[in-house]
VMD Tcl script that draws the C-alpha trace (Angstrom):
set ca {
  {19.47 -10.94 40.64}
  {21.66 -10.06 37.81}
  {20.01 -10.13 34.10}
  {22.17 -9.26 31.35}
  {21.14 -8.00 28.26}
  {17.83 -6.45 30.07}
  {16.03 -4.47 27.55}
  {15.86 -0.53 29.14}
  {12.51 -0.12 26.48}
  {10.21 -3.11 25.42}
  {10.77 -4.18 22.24}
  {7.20 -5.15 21.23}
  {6.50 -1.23 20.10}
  {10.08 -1.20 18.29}
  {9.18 -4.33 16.22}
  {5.69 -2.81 15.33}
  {6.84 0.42 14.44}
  {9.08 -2.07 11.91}
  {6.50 -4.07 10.64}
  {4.35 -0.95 9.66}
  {7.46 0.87 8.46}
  {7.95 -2.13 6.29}
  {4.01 -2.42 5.30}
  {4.36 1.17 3.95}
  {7.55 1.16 2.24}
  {6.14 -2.17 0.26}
  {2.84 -0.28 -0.49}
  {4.31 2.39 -1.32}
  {6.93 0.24 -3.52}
  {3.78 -1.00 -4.97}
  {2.09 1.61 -5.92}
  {5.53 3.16 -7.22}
  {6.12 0.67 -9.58}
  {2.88 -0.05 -11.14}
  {2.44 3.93 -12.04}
  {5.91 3.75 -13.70}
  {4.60 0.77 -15.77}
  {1.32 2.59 -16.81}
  {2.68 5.47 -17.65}
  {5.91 3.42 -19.77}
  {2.60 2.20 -21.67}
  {1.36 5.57 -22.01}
  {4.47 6.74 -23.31}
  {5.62 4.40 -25.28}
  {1.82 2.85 -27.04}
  {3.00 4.50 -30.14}
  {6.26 3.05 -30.47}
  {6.84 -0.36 -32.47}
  {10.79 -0.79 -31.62}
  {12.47 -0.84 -27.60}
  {11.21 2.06 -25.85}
  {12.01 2.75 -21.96}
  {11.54 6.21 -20.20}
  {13.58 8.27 -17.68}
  {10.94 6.45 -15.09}
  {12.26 2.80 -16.32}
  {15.46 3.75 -15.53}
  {14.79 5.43 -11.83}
  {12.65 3.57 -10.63}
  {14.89 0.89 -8.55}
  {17.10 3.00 -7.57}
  {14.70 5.69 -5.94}
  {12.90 3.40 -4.62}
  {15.65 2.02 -2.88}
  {16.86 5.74 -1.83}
  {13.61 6.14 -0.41}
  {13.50 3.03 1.76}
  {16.56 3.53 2.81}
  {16.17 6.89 4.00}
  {12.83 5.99 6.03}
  {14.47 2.98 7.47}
  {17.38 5.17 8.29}
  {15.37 7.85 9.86}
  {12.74 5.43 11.43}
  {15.07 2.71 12.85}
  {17.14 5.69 14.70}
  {13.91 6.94 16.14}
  {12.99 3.92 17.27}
  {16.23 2.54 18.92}
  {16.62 -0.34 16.83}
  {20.91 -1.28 16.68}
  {22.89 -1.95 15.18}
  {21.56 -0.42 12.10}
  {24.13 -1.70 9.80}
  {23.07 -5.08 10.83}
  {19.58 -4.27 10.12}
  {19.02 -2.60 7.58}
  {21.41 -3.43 4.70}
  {19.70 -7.49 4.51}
  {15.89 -5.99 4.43}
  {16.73 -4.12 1.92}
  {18.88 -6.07 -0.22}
  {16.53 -9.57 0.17}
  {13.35 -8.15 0.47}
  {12.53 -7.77 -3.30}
  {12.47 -11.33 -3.11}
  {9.71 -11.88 -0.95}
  {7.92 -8.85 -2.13}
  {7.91 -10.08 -5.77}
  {6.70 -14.28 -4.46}
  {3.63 -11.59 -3.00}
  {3.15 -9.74 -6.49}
  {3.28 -12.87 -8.62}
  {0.77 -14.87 -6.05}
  {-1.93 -12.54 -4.63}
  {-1.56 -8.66 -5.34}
  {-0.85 -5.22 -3.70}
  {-2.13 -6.60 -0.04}
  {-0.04 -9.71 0.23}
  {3.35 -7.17 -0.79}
  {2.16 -5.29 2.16}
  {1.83 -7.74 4.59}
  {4.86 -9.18 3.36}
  {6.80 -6.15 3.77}
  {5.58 -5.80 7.19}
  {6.94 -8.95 8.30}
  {9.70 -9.10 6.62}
  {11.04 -5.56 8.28}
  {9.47 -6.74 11.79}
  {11.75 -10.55 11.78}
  {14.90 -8.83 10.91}
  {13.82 -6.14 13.54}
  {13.31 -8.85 15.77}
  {16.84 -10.46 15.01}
  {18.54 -6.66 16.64}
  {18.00 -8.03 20.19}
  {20.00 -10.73 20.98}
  {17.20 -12.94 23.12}
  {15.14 -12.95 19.61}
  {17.82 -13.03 17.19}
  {17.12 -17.20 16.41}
  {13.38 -16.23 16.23}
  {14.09 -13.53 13.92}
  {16.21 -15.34 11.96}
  {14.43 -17.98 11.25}
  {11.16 -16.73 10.71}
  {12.78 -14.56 8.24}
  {14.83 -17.62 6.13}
  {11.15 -18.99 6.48}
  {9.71 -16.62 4.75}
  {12.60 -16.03 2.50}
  {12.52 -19.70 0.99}
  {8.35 -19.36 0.99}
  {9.30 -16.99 -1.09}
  {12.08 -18.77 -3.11}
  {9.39 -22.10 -3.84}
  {6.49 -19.60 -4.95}
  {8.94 -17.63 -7.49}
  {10.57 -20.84 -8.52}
  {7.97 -24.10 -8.27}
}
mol new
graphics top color blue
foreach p $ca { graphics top sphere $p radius 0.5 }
foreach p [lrange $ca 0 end-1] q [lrange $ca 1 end] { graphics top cylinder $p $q radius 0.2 }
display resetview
């Protein structure tokens, strides 16, 4: 019997190893994000005109360093390719999702958003998934789009 495209590794232990990649990255995100704001308050609660801080201005584009770099690092580890098919689209549409979380229910939806959102694109590396992936992620994606825009 001939199967093509036979997996050498399963891929369940790939995709979870995405999903909590993801799940940490967004906490982390999170958590990121609302320190820079409190301290921006802290800094600037005694200023009437514009005031921004060095952390204002860093804070997207660590944050994206930093995902990228564990994505990177965790992707290669766990066998997930093509990486340049992967990775650039969770990054890049992922603050869009992650922000519909923020705005509706708080720190643990961005989580489990992230999560899933890293663990359908995951999904869409393997060829026999790659519909699933795909449209469980556009699903979530225009979720996403009605919450930040209804």
């Amino acid at each position: 019997m001939n199967t093509p495209n036979a997996e050498s590794r399963p891929i369940v232990p790939r995709v979870s190893g995405a999903a909590v990649t993801g799940a940490a990255l967004a906490y982390g995100a999170c958590r990121f994000f609302s320190w820079v704001k409190h301290h921006s308050n802290q800094a600037c609660e005694t200023t009437d005109g514009l005031c921004f801080t060095w952390w204002d201005v860093a804070v997207i584009p660590l944050t994206f360093a930093t995902a990228l770099i564990s994505l990177i690092i965790v992707y290669k580890q766990l066998n997930i390719r093509p990486r340049l098919a992967v990775i650039p689209p969770t990054l890049l549409l992922a603050p869009i999702p992650l922000a519909a979380a923020q705005t509706s229910a708080g720190w643990w939806a961005v989580t489990i958003t992230g999560g899933a959102w890293a663990s359908f694109l995951a999904l869409a590396a393997w060829s026999r998934y790659r519909i699933l992936g795909l449209s469980a992620a556009a699903a979530l994606l225009l979720a996403s789009l009605v919450v930040l825009y209804r």
